[in-house]
C-alpha positions in Angstrom: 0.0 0.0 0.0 1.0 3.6 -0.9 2.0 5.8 2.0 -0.7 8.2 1.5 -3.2 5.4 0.8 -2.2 4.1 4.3 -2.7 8.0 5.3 -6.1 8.2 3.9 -7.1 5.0 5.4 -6.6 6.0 9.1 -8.2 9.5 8.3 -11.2 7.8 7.6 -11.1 5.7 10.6 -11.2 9.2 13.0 -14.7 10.0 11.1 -16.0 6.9 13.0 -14.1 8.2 16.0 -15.8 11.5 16.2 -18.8 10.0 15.4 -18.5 7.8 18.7 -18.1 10.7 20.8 -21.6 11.9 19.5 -23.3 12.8 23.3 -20.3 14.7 24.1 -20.0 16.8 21.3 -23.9 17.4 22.3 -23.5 18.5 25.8 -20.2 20.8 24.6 -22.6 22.5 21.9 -25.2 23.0 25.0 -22.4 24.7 27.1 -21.2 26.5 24.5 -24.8 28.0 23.0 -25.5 28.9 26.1 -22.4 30.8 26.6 -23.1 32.7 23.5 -26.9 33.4 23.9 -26.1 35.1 27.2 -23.2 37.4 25.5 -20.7 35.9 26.8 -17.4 34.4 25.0 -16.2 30.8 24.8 -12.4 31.2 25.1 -10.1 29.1 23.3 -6.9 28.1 23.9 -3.9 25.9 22.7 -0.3 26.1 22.3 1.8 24.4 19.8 0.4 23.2 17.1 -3.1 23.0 18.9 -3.9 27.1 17.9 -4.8 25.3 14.5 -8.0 23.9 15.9 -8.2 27.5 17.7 -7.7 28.9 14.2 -10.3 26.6 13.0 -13.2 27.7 15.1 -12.8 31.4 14.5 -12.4 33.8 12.6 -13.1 31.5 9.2 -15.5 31.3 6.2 -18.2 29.2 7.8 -17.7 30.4 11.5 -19.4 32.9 13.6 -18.8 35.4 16.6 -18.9 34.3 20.2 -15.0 32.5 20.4 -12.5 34.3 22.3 -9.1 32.6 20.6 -6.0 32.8 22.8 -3.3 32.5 20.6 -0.3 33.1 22.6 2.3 33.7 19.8 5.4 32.9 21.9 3.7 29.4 22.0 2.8 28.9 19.0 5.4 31.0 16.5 6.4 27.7 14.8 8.2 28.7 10.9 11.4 30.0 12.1 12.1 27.1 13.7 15.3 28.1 15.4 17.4 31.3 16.1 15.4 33.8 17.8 11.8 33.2 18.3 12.8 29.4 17.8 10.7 26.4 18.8 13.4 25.6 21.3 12.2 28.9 23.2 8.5 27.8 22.3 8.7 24.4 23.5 10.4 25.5 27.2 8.0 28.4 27.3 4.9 25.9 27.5 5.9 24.2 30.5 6.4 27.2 32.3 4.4 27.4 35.8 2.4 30.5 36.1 2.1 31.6 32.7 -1.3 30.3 31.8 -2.6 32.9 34.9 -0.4 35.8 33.6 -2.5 35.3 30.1 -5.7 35.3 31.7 -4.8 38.2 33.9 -6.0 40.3 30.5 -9.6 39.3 30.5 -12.2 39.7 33.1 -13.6 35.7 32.9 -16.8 34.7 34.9 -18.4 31.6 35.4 -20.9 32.7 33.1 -18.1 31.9 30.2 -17.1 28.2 28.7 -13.7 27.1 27.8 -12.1 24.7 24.8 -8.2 23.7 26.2 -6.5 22.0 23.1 -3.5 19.7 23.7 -2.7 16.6 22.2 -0.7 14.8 25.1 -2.7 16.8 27.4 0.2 17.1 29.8 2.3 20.6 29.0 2.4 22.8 31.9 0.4 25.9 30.4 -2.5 24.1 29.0 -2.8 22.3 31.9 -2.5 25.5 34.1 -5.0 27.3 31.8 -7.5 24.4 32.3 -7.0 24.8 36.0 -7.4 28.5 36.2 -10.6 28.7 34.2 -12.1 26.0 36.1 -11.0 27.9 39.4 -12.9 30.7 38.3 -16.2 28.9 37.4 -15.7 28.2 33.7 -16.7 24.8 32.6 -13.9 23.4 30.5 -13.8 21.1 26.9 -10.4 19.6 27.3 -9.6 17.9 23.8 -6.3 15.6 23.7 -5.8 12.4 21.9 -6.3 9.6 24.5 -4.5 7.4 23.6 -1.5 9.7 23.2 -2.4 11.1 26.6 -2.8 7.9 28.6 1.6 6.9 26.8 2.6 10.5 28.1 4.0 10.7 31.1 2.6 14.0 33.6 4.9 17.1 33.4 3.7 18.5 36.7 4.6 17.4 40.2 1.6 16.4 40.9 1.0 13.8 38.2 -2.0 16.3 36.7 -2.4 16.4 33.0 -5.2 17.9 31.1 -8.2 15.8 32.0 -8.4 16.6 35.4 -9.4 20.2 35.0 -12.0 18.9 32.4 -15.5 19.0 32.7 -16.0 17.5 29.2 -13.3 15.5 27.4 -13.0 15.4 23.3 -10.8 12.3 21.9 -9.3 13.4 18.4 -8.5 9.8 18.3 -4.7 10.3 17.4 -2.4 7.2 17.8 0.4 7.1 20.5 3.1 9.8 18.8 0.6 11.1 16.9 2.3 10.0 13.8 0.9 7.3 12.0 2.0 6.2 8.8 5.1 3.4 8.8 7.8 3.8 5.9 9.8 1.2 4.8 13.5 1.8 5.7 12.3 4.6 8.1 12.5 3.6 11.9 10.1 6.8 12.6 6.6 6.8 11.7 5.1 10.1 10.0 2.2 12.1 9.1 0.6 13.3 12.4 -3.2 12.6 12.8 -4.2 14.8 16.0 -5.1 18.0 13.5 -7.0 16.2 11.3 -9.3 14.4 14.1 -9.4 18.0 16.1 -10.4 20.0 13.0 -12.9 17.6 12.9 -14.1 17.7 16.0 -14.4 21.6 15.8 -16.7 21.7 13.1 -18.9 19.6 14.3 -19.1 21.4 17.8 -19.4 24.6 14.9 -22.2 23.5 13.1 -24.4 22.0 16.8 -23.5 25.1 18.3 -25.1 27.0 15.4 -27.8 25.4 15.0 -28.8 25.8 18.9 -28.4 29.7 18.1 -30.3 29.3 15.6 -33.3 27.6 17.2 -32.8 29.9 20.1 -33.6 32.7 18.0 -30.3 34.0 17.6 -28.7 33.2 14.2 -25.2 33.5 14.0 -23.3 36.5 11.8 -21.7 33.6 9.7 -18.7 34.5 7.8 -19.9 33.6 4.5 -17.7 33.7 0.9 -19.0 36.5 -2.0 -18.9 33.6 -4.3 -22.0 32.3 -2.2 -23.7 35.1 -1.4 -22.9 38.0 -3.2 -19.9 40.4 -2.2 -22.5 42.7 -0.9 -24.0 40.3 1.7 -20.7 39.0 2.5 -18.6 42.2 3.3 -22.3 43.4 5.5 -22.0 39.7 7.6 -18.0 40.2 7.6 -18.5 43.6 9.5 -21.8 42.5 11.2 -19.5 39.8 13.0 -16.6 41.6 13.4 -18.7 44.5 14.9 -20.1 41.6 17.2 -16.8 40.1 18.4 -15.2 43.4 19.1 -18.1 44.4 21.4 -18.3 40.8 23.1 -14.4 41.1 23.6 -15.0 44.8 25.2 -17.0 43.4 28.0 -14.2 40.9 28.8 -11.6 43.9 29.5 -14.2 46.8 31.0 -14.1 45.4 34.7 -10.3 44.7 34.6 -8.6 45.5 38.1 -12.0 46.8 39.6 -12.5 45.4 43.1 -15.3 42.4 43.0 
């Protein structure tokens, strides 16, 4: 069999793992209407290579206001690769201690708000941390890791704590151990990583339950929509609409920011 034939294969296979996880991705998509219908954010988070399911969710064709997405870009600067703003720094920087609350110091959170914590292994110290933080302050956390991966990592904290414990919800993107997946003959490694492809997955269909709770609730989405579907007119008015939207939702986040409780 080909390589990418062997790729494709276990690609399809996720679309039956996703499709397990069917109740969960129900209750998330309750949370996170919710969340939204009372004007509040949903705040994502992932470092590494995990901001591409943050990416994902928002801001994209197809996607729609209500996602806070922390991208923290000394965590996640990845094309240099080395020299200065290297992955070497990148990779030491997200096992940190203390730098998931130093992030979150910038928004005023409540436990009004829901949280998606992305992490493959689900055992770096700043997910972890961030998990733990929002949960401290009320938030009702998605954790989404590849279990399988997870369960072969071994904890980076002291106390043994990875990802899933600060989880009120956990999302499997049904990743191998490694991630990696496909064997090459005369290569001892395998390659071509599977956790992106089984979280992207995963996003969109949290994206599209999510929308169509707002949209039952009587609050359809501003849906970032193509001009090649609906006209540039109607596109750049729902591309400002939602814009408009996001900046006013984030506004709330930062206008109670060092006011005593």
């Amino acid at each position: 069999m080909k390589a990418s034939e062997d790729y494709l294969r276990l690609c399809a296979g996720l679309l039956e793992t996703v499709s397990a996880q069917a109740d969960v991705i129900d209750q998330v998509a309750d949370q996170f209407a919710e969340t939204i219908l009372r004007g509040r954010m949903v705040h994502l988070f992932g470092s590494g290579h995990s901001r591409i399911m943050v990416e994902e969710m928002w801001p994209r064709y197809g996607s729609f206001p209500g996602w806070n997405p922390i991208v923290e870009l000394s965590l996640t600067f990845h094309n240099l690769a080395t020299g200065a703003n290297g992955q070497r720094q990148a990779m030491y920087l997200e096992n940190v201690p203390g730098f998931a609350a130093r992030i979150l110091r910038n928004f005023d959170i409540t436990d009004e708000d829901s949280a998606l914590v992305v992490s493959s292994s689900g055992t770096n110290v700043v997910p972890v941390e961030m998990a733990e933080e929002l949960q401290g302050r009320g938030v009702k956390v998605v954790a989404m890791v590849s279990g399988e991966h997870s369960e072969a990592s071994g904890a980076k904290r002291e106390d043994g704590k990875k990802l899933s414990d600060f989880s009120d919800y956990i999302l499997d993107t049904g990743a191998p151990v490694g991630d990696a997946a496909v064997e090459v003959e005369g290569l001892a490694e395998k390659v071509a990583p599977l956790s992106t492809v089984g979280g992207v997955i995963l996003i969109n269909a949290i994206k599209a339950e999510v929308a169509q709770r707002l949209a039952a609730g009587g609050a359809p989405p501003n849906v970032l929509a193509a001009a090649c579907t609906v006209g540039p007119e109607r596109s750049t008015e729902l591309f400002e609409a939602a814009y408009d939207e996001h900046a006013r939702r984030m506004a709330r986040l930062y206008q109670n920011l060092g006011k005593e409780s």
